[in-house]
C-alpha positions as CSV (number, residue, x, y, z in Angstrom):
1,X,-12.4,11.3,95.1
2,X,-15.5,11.9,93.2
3,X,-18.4,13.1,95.2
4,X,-21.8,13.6,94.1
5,X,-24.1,16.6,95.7
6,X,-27.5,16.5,96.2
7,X,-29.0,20.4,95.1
8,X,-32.0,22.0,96.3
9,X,-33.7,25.3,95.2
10,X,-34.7,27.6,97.9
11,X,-34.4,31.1,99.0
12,X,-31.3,31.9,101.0
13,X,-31.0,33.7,103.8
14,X,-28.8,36.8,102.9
15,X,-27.9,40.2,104.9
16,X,-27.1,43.1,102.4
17,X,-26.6,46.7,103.1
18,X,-26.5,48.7,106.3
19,X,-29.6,47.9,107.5
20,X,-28.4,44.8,109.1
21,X,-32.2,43.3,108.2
22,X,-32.3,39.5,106.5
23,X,-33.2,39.5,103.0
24,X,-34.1,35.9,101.2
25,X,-33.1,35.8,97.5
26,X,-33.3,33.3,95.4
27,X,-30.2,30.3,95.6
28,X,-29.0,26.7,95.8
29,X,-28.3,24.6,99.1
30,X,-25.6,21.8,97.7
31,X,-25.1,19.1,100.1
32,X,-22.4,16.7,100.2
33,X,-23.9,13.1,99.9
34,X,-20.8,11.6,101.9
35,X,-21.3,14.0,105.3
36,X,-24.2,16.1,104.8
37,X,-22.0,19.3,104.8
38,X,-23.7,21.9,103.1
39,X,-23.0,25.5,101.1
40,X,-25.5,27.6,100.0
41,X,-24.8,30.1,97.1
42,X,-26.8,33.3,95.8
43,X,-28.5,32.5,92.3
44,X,-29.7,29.5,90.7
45,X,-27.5,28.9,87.9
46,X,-24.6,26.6,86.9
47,X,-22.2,29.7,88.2
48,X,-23.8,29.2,91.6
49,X,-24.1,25.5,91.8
50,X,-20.2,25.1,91.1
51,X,-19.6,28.3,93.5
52,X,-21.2,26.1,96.4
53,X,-19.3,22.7,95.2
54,X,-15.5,24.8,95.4
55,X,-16.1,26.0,99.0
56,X,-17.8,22.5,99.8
57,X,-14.2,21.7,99.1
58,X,-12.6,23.8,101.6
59,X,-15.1,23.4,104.4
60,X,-15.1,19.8,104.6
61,X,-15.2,18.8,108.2
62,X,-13.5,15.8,107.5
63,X,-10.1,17.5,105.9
64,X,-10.9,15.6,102.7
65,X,-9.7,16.9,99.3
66,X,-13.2,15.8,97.1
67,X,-14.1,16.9,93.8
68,X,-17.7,17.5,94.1
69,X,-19.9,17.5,91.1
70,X,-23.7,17.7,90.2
71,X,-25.6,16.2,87.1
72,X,-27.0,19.8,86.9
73,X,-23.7,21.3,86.7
């Protein structure tokens, strides 16, 4: 099934390094508009925004195979 996303620019929260300390970088939040899961993925380009959609795919809480897909993307 075809599912659409809803996308939303914001800075994610990121830990890089040794320092163990959270570091917000610029990224997308795509949210399924069937159960409100969510991904978040580094960087605001198409790259990202499909990134997000693919492991939307494999963290679906309801075990569903959907093909997610943004106007954007």
């Amino acid at each position: 099934m075809d599912v659409a996303v809803d996308i939303e620019y914001d800075d994610v929260d990121t830990e890089r390094g040794t320092t163990r300390e959270a570091r917000f970088v610029p990224g997308v939040r795509v949210t399924c508009t069937r159960c409100q899961n969510w991904q978040e993925s580094l960087g605001t380009g198409v790259d990202s925004i499909q990134s997000a959609c693919a492991r939307l795919k494999t963290s679906c809480p309801k075990h569903e195979q959907n093909n997610y897909y943004s106007q954007e993307a």
